[in-house]
Phi, psi and omega in degrees: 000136199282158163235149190293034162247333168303313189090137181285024203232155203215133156120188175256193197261154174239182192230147160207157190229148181175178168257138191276146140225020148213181150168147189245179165299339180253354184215172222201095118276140225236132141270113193310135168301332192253326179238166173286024172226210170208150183255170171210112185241166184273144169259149192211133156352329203259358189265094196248131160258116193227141159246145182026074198030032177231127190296146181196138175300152181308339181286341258213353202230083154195212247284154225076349164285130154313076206247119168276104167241167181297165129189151203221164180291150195243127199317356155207071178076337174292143177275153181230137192287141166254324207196109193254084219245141210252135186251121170298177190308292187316322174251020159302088171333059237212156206264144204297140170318102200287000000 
C-alpha cells in the first residue's frame, strides 16, 4: 500500500514529444511525433504545465500544441504525465520540409 509520503510513483521518468490531442482533467492525450500513433497518460495533482520555463495552466494549453513531456509508471503500469513543457516553434525539431 503507497503512503502519502512514499509516492505512487516508481521507476525513472521517460520524455515524449508530441502533439496534443485532447484533455479532460484526468487525462492527456498526445499524438507521437516518432511514431504513427498516440498515448494517452493520466493527470494527476502532480502534472505542472510550463511554457518558456515559467509554470501555466493547464487550460493555457491547447489542443495542437507541440509539447515535450515527463512521465512514470504509476504501480499499475499506467502512465501519469509529470511535467508538460509547451515546445516554442523554433525549438521543434523537425526534418526539413520538401
Amino acid at each position: 500500500m503507497a503512503t502519502a509520503t512514499a509516492g505512487p510513483y516508481n521507476g525513472p521518468a521517460v520524455t515524449f514529444n508530441g502533439t496534443v490531442k485532447s484533455m479532460t482533467k484526468k487525462e492527456i492525450t498526445i499524438d507521437l511525433d516518432a511514431e504513427q500513433e498516440s498515448l494517452t497518460l493520466r493527470r494527476t495533482g502532480k502534472t505542472k504545465f510550463f511554457k518558456n520555463d515559467q509554470e501555466i495552466k493547464a487550460a493555457d494549453v491547447a489542443v495542437g500544441t507541440h509539447v515535450t513531456l515527463d512521465a512514470t509508471r504509476d504501480g499499475d503500469s499506467k502512465l501519469s504525465a509529470l511535467k508538460v513543457m509547451v515546445a516554442p516553434p523554433a525549438a521543434a525539431k523537425t526534418p526539413a520540409n520538401p
